[in-house]
PDB file with SEQRES, HELIX, SHEET and CRYST1 records, atoms N, CA, C and O in Angstrom:
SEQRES   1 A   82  UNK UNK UNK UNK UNK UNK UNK UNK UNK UNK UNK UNK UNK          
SEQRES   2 A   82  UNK UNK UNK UNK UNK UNK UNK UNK UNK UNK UNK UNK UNK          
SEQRES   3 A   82  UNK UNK UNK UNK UNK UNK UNK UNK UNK UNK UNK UNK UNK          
SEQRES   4 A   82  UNK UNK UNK UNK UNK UNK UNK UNK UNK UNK UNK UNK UNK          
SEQRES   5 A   82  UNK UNK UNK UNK UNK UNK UNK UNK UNK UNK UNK UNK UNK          
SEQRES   6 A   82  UNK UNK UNK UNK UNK UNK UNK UNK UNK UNK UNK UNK UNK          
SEQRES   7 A   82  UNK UNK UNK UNK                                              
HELIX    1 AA1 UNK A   15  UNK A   22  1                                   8    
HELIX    2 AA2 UNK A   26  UNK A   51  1                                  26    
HELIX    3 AA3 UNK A   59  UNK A   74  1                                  16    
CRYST1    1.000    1.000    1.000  90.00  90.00  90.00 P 1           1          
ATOM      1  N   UNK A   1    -273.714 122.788  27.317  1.00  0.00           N  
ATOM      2  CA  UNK A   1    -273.023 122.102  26.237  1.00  0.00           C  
ATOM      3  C   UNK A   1    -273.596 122.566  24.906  1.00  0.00           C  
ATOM      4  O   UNK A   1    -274.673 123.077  24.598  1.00  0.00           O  
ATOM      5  N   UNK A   2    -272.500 122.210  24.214  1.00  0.00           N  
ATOM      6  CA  UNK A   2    -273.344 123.166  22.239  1.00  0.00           C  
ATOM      7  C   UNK A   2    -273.773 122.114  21.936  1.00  0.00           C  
ATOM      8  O   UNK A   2    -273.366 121.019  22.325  1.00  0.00           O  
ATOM      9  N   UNK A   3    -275.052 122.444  20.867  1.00  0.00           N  
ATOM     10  CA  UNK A   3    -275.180 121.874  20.457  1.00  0.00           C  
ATOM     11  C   UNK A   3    -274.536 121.172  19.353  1.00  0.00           C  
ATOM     12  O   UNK A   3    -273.593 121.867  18.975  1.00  0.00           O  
ATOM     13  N   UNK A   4    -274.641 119.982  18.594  1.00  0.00           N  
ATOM     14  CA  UNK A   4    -274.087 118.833  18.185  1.00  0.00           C  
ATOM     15  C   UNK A   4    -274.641 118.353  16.859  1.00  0.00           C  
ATOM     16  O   UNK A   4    -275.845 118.141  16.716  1.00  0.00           O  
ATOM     17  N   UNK A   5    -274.033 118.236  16.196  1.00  0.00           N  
ATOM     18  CA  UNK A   5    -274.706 117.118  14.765  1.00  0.00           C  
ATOM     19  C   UNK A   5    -273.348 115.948  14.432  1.00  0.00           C  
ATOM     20  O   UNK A   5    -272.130 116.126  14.398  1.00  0.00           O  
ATOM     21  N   UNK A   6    -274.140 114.803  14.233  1.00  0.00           N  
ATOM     22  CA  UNK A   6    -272.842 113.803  13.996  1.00  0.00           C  
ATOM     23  C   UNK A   6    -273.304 113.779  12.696  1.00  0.00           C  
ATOM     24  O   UNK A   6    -274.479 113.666  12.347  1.00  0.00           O  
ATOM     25  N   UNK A   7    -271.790 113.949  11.605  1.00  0.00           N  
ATOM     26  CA  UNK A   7    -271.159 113.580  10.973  1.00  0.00           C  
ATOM     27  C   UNK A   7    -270.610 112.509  10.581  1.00  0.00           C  
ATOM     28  O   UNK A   7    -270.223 111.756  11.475  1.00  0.00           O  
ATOM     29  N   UNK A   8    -270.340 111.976   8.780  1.00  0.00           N  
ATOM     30  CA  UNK A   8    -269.359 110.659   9.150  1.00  0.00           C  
ATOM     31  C   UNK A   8    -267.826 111.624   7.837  1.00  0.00           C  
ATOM     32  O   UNK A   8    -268.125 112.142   6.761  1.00  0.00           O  
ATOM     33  N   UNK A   9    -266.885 111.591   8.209  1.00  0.00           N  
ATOM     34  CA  UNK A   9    -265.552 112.189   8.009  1.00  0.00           C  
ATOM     35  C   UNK A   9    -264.870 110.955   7.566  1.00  0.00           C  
ATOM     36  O   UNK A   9    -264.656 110.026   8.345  1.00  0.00           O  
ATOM     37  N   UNK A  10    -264.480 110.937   6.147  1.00  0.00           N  
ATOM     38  CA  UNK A  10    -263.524 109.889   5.601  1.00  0.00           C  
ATOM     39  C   UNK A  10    -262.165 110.617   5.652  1.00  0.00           C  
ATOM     40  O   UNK A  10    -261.890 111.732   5.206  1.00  0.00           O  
ATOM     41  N   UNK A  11    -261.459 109.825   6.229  1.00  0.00           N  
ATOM     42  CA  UNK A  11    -259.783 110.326   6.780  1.00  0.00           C  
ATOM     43  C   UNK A  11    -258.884 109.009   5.995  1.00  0.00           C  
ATOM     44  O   UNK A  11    -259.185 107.848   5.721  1.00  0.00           O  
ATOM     45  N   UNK A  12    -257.553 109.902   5.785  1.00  0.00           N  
ATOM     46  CA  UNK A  12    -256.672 108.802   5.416  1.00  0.00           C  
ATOM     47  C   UNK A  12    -256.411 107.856   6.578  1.00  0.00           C  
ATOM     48  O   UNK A  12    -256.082 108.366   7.649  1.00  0.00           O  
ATOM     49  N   UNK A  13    -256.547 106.220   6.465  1.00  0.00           N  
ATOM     50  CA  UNK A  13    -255.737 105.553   7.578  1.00  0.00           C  
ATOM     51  C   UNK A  13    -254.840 105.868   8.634  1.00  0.00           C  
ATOM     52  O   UNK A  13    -254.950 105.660   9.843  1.00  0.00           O  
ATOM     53  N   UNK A  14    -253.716 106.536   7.816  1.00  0.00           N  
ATOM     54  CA  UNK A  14    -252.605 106.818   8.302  1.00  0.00           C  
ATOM     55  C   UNK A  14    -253.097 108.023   9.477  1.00  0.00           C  
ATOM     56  O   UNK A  14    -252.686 107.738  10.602  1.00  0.00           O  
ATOM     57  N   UNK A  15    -253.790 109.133   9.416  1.00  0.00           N  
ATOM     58  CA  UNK A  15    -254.162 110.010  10.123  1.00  0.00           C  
ATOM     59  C   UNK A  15    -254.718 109.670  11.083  1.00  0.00           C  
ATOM     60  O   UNK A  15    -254.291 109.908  12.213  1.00  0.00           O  
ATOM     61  N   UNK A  16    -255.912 108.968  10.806  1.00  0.00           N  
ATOM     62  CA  UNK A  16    -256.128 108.389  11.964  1.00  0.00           C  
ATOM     63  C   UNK A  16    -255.744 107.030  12.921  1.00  0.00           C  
ATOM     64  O   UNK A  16    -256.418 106.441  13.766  1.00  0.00           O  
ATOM     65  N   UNK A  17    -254.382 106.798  12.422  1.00  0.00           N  
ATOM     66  CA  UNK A  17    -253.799 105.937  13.211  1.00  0.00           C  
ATOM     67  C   UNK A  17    -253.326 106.996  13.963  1.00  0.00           C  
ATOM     68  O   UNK A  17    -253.785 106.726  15.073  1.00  0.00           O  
ATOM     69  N   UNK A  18    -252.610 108.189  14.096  1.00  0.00           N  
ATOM     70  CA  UNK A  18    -252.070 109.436  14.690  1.00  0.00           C  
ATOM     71  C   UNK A  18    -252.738 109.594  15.400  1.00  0.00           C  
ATOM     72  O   UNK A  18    -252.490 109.209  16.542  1.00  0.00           O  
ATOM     73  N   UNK A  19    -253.963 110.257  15.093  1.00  0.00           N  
ATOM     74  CA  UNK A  19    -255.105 111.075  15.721  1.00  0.00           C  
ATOM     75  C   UNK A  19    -254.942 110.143  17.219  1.00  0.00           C  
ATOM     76  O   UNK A  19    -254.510 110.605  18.274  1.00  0.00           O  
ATOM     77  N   UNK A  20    -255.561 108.263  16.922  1.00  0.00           N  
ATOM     78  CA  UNK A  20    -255.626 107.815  18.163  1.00  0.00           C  
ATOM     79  C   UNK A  20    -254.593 107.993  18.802  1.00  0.00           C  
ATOM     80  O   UNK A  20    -254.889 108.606  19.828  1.00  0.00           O  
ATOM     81  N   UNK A  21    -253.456 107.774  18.748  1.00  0.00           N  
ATOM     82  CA  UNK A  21    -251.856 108.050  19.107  1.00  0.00           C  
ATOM     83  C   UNK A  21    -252.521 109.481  20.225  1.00  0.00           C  
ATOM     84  O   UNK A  21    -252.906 109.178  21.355  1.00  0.00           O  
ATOM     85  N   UNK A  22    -252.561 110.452  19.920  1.00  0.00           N  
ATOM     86  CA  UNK A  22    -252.329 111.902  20.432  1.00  0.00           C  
ATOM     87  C   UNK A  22    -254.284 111.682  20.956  1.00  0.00           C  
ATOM     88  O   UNK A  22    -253.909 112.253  21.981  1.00  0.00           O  
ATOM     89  N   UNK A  23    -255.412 111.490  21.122  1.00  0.00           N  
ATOM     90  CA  UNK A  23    -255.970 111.464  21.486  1.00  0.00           C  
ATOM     91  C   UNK A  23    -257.048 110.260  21.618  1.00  0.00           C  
ATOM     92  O   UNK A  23    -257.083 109.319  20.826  1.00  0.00           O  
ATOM     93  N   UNK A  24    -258.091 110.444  22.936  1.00  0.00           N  
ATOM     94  CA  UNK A  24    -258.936 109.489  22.998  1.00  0.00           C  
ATOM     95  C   UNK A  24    -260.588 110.014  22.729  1.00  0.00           C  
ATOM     96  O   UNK A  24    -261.595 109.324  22.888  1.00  0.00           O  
ATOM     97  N   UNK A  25    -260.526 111.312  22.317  1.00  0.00           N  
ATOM     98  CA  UNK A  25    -261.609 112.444  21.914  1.00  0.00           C  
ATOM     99  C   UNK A  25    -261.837 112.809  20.634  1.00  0.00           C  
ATOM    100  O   UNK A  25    -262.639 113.703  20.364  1.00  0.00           O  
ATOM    101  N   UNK A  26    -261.035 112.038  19.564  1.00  0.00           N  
ATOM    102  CA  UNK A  26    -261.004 112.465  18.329  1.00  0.00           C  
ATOM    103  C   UNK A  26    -262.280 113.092  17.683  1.00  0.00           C  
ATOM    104  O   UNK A  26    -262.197 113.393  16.492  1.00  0.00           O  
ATOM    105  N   UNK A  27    -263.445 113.318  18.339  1.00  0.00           N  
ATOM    106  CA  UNK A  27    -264.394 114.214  17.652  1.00  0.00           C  
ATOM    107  C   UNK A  27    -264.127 115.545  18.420  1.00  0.00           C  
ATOM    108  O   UNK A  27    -264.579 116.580  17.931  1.00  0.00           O  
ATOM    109  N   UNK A  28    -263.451 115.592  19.548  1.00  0.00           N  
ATOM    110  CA  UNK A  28    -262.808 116.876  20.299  1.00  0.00           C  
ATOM    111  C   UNK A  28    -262.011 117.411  19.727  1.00  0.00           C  
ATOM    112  O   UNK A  28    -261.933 118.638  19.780  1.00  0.00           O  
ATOM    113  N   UNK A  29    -261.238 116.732  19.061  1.00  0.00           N  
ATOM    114  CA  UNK A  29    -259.784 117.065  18.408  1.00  0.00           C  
ATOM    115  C   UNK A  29    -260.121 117.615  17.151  1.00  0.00           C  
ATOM    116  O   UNK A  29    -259.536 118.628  16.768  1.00  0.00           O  
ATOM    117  N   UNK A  30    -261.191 116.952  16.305  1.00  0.00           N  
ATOM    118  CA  UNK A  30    -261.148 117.676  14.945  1.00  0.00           C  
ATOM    119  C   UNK A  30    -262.172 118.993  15.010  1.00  0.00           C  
ATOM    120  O   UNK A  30    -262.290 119.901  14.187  1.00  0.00           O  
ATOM    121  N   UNK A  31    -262.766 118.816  16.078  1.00  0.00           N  
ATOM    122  CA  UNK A  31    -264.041 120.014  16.436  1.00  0.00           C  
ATOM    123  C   UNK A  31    -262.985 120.990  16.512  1.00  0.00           C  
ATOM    124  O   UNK A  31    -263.161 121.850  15.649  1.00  0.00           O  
ATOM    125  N   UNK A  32    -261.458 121.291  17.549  1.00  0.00           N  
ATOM    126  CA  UNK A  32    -261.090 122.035  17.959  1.00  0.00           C  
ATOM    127  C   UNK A  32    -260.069 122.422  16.355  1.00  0.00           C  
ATOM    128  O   UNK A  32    -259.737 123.579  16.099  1.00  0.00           O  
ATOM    129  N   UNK A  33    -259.829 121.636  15.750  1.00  0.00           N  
ATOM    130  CA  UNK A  33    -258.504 121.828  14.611  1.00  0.00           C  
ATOM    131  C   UNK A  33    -259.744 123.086  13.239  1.00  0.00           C  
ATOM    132  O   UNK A  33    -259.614 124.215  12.768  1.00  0.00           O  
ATOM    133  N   UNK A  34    -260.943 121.822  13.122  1.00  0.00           N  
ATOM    134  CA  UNK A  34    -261.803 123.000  12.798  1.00  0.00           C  
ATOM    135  C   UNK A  34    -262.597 123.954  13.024  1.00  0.00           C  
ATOM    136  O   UNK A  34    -263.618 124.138  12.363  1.00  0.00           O  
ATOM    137  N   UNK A  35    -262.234 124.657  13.961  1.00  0.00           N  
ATOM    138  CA  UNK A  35    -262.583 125.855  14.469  1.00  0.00           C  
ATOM    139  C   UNK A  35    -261.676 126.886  14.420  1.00  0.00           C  
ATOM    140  O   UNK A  35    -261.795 128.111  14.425  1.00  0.00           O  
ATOM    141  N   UNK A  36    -260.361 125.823  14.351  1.00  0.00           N  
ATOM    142  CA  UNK A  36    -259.060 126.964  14.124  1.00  0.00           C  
ATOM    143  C   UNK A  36    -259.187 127.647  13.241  1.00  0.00           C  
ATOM    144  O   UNK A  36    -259.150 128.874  13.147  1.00  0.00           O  
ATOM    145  N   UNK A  37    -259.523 126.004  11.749  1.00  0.00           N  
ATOM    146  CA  UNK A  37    -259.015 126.343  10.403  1.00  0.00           C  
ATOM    147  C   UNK A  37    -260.069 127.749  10.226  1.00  0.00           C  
ATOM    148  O   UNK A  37    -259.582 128.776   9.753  1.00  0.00           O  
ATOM    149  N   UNK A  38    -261.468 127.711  10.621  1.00  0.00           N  
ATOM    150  CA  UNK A  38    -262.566 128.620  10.744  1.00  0.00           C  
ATOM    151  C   UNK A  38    -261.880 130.240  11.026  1.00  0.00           C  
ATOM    152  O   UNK A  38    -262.024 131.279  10.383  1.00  0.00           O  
ATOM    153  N   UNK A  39    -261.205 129.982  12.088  1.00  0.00           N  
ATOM    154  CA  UNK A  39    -260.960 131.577  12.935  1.00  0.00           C  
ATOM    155  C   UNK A  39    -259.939 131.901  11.696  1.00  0.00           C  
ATOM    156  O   UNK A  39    -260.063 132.899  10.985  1.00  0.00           O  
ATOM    157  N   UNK A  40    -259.186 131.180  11.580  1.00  0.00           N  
ATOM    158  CA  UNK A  40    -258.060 131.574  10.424  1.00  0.00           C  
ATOM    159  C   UNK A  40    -258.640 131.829   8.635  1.00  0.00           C  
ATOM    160  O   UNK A  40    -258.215 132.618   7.791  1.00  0.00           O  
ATOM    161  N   UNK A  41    -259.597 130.943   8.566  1.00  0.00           N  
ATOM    162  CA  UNK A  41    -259.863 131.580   7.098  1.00  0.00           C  
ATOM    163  C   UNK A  41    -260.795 133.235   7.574  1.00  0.00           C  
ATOM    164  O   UNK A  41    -260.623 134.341   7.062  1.00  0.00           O  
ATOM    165  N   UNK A  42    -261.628 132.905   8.543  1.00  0.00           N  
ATOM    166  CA  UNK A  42    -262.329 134.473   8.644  1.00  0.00           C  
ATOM    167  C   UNK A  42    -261.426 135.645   9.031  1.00  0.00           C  
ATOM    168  O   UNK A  42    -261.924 136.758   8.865  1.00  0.00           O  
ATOM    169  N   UNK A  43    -259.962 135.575   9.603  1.00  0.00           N  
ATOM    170  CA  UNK A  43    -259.316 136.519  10.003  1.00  0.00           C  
ATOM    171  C   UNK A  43    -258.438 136.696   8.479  1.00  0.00           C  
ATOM    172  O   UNK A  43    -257.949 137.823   8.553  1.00  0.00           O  
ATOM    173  N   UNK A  44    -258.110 136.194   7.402  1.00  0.00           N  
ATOM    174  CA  UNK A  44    -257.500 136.115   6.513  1.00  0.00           C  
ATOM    175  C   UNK A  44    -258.848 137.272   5.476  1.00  0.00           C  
ATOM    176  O   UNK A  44    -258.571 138.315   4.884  1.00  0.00           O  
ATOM    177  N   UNK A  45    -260.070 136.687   5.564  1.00  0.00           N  
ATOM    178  CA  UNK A  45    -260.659 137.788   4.928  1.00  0.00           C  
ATOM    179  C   UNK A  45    -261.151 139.316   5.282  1.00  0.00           C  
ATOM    180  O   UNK A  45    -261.468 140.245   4.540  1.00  0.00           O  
ATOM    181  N   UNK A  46    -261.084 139.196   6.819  1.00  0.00           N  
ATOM    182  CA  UNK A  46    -260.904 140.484   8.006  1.00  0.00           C  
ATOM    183  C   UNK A  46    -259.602 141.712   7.135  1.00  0.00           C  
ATOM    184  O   UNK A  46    -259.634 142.866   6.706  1.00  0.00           O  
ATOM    185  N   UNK A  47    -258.506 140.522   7.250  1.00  0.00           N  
ATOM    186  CA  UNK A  47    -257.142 141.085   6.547  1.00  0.00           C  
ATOM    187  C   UNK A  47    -257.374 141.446   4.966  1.00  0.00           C  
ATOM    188  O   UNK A  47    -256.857 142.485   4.553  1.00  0.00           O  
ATOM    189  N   UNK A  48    -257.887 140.892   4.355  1.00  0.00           N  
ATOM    190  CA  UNK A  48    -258.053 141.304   2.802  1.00  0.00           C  
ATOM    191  C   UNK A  48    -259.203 142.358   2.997  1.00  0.00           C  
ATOM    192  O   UNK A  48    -259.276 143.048   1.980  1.00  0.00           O  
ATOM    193  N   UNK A  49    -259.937 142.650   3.750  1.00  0.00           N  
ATOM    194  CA  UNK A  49    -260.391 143.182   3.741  1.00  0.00           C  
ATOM    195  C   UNK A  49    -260.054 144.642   3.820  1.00  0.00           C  
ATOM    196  O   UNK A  49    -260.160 145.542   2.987  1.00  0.00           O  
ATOM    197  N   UNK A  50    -259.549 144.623   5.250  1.00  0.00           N  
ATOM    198  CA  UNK A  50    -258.605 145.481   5.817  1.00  0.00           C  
ATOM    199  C   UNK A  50    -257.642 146.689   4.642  1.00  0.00           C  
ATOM    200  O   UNK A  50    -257.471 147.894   4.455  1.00  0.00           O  
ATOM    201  N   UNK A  51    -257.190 145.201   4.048  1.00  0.00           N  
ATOM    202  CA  UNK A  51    -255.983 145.967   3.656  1.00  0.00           C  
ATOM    203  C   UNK A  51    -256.202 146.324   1.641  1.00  0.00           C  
ATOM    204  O   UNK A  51    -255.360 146.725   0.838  1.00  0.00           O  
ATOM    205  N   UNK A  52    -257.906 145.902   1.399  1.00  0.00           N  
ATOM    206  CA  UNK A  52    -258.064 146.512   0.279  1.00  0.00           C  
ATOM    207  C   UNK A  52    -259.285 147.899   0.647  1.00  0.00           C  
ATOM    208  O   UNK A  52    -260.172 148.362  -0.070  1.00  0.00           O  
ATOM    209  N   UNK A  53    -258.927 148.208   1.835  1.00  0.00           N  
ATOM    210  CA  UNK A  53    -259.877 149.729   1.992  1.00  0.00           C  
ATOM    211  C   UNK A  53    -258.507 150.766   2.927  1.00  0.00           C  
ATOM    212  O   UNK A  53    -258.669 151.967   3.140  1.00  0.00           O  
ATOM    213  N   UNK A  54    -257.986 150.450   3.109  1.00  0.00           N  
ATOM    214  CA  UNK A  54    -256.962 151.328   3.935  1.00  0.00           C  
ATOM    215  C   UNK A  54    -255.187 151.115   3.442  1.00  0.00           C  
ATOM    216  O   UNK A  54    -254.181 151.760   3.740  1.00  0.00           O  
ATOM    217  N   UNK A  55    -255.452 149.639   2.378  1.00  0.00           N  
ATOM    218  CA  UNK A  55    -253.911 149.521   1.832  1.00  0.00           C  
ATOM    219  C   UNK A  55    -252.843 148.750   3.301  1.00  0.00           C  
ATOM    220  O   UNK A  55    -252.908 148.963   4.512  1.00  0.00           O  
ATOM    221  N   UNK A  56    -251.999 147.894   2.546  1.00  0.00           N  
ATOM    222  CA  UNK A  56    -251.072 147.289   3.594  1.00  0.00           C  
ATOM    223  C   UNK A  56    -250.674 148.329   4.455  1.00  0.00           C  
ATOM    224  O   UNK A  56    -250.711 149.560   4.434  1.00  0.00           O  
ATOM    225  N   UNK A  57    -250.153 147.165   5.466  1.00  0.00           N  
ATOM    226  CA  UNK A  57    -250.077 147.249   6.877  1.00  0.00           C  
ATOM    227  C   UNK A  57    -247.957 147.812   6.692  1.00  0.00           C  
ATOM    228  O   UNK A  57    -247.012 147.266   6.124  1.00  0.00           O  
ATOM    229  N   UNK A  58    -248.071 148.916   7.394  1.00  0.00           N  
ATOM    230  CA  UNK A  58    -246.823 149.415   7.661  1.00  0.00           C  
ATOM    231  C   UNK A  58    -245.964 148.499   8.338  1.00  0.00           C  
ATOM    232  O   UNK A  58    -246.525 147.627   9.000  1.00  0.00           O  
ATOM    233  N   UNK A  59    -244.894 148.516   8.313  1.00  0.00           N  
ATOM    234  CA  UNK A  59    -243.754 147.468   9.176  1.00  0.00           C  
ATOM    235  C   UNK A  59    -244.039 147.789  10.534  1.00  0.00           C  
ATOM    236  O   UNK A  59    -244.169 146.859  11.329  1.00  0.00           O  
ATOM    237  N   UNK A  60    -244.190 149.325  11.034  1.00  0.00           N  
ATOM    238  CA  UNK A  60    -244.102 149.629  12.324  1.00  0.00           C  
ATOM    239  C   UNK A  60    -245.608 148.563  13.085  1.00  0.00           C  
ATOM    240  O   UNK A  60    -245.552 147.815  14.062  1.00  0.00           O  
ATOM    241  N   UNK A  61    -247.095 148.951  11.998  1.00  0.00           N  
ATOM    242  CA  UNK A  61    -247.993 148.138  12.702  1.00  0.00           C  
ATOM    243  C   UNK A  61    -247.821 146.883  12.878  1.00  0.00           C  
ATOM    244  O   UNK A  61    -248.211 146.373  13.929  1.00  0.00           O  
ATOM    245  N   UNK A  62    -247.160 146.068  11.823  1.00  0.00           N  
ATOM    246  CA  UNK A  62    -246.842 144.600  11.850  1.00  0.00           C  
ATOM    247  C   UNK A  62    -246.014 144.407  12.677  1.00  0.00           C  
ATOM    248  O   UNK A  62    -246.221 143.223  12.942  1.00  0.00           O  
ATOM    249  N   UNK A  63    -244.975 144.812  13.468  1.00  0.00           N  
ATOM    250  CA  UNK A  63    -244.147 144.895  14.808  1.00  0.00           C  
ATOM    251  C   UNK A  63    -245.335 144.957  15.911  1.00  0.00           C  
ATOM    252  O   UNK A  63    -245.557 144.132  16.798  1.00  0.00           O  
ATOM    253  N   UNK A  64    -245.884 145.889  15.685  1.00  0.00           N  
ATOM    254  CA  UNK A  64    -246.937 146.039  16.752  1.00  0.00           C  
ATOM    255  C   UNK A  64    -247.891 145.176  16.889  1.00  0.00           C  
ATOM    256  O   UNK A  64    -248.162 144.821  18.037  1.00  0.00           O  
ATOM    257  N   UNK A  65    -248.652 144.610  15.747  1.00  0.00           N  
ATOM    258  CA  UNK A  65    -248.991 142.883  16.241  1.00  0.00           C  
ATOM    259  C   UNK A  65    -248.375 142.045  16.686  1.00  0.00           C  
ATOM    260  O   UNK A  65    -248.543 141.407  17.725  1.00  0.00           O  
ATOM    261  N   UNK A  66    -247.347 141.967  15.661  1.00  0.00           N  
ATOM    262  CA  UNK A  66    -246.642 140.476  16.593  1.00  0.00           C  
ATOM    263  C   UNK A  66    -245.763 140.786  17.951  1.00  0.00           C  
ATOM    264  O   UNK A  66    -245.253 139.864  18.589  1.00  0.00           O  
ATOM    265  N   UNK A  67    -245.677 141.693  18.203  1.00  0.00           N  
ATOM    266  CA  UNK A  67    -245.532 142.226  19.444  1.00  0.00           C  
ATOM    267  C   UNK A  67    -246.539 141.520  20.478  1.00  0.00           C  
ATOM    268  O   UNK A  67    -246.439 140.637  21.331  1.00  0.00           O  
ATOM    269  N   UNK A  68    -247.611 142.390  19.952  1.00  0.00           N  
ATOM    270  CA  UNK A  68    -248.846 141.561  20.839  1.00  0.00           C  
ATOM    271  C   UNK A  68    -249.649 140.523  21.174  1.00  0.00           C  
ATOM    272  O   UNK A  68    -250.224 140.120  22.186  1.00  0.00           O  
ATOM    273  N   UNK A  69    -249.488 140.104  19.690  1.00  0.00           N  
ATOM    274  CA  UNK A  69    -249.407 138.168  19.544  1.00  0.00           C  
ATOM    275  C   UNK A  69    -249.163 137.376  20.356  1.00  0.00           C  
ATOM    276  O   UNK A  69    -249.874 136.715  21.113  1.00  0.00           O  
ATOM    277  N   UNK A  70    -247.243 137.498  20.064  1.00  0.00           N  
ATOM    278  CA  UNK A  70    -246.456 136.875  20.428  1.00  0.00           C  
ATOM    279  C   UNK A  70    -246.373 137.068  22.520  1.00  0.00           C  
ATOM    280  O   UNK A  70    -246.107 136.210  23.362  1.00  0.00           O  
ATOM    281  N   UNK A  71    -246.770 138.706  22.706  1.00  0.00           N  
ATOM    282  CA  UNK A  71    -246.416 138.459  24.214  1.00  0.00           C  
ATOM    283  C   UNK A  71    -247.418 137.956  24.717  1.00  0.00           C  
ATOM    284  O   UNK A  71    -247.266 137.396  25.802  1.00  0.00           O  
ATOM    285  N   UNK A  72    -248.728 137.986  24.119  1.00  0.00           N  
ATOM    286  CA  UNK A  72    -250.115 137.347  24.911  1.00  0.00           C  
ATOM    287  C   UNK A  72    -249.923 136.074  24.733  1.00  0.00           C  
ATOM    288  O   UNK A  72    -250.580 135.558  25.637  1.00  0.00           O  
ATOM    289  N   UNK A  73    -249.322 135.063  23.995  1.00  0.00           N  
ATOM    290  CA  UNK A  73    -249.187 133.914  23.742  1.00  0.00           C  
ATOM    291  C   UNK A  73    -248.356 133.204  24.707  1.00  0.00           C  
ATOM    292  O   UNK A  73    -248.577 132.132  25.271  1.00  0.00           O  
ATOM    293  N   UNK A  74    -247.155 134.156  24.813  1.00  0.00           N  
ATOM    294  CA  UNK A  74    -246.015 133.366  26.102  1.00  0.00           C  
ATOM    295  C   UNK A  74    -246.928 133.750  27.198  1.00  0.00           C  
ATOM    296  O   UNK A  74    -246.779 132.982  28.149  1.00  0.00           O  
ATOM    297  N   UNK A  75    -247.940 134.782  27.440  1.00  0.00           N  
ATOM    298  CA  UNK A  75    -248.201 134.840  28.931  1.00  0.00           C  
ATOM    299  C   UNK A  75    -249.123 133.811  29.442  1.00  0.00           C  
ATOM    300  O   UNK A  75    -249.386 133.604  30.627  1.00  0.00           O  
ATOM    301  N   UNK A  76    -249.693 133.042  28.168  1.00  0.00           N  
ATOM    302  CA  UNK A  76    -251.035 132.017  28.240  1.00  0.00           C  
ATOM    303  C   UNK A  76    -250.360 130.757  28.188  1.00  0.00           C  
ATOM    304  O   UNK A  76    -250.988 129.717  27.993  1.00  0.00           O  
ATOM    305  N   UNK A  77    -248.798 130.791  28.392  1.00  0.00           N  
ATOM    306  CA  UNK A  77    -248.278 129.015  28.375  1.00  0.00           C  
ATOM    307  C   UNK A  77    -248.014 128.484  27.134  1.00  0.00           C  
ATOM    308  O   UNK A  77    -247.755 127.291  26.974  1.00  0.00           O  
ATOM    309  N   UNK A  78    -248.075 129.521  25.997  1.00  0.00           N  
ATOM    310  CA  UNK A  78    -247.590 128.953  24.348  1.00  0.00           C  
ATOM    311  C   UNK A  78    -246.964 129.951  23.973  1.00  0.00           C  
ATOM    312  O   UNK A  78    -247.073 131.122  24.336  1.00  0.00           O  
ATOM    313  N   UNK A  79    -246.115 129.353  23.035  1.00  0.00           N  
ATOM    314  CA  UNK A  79    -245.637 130.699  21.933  1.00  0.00           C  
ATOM    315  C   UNK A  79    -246.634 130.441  20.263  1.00  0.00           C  
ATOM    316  O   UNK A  79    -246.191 131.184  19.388  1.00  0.00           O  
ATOM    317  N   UNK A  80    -247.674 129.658  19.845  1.00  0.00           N  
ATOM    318  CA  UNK A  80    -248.233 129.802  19.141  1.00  0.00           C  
ATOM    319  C   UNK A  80    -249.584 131.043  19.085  1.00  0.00           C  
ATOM    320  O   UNK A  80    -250.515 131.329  19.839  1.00  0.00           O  
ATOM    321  N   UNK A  81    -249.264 131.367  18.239  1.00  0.00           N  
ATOM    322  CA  UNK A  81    -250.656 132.111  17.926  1.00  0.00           C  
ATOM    323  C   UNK A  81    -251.957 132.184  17.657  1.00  0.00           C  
ATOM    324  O   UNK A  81    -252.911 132.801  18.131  1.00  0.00           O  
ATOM    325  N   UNK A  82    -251.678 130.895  16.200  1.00  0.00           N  
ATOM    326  CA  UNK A  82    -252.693 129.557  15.958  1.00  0.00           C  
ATOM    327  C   UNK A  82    -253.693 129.475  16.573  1.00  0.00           C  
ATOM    328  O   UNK A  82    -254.441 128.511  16.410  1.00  0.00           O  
TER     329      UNK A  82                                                      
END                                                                             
């Protein structure tokens, strides 16, 4: 198991009237939402990165990701990428 630090997280009411709605793990749930937001801001600077040493991404390569995205995603039981 990872290790752990508790936190205290002020949320709007309303959210976490939801949160309980859709789960009974809500420190599971926001562990997993922020880890997303994590993979997504570091792949966003991967991409700026990327694309201020070699210049944007051609249409043909951008087909060719979401190509690969998208088919690894339906083969894992989602169509998200996320």
């Amino acid at each position: 198991m990872a290790d752990t630090t508790r936190i205290t997280v002020t949320l709007p009411t309303e959210q976490v009237a939801e949160l309980k709605k859709i789960t009974d793990n809500v420190s599971g749930y926001v562990a997993e939402a922020v880890a997303r937001q994590i993979r997504h801001q570091l792949l966003g600077a991967d991409l700026r990165s990327h694309t201020d040493e070699y210049g944007a991404f051609s249409s043909a390569e951008l087909a060719d990701a979401r190509s690969r995205i998208f088919s690894g995603a339906e083969s894992e039981g989602g169509e998200s990428a996320a």
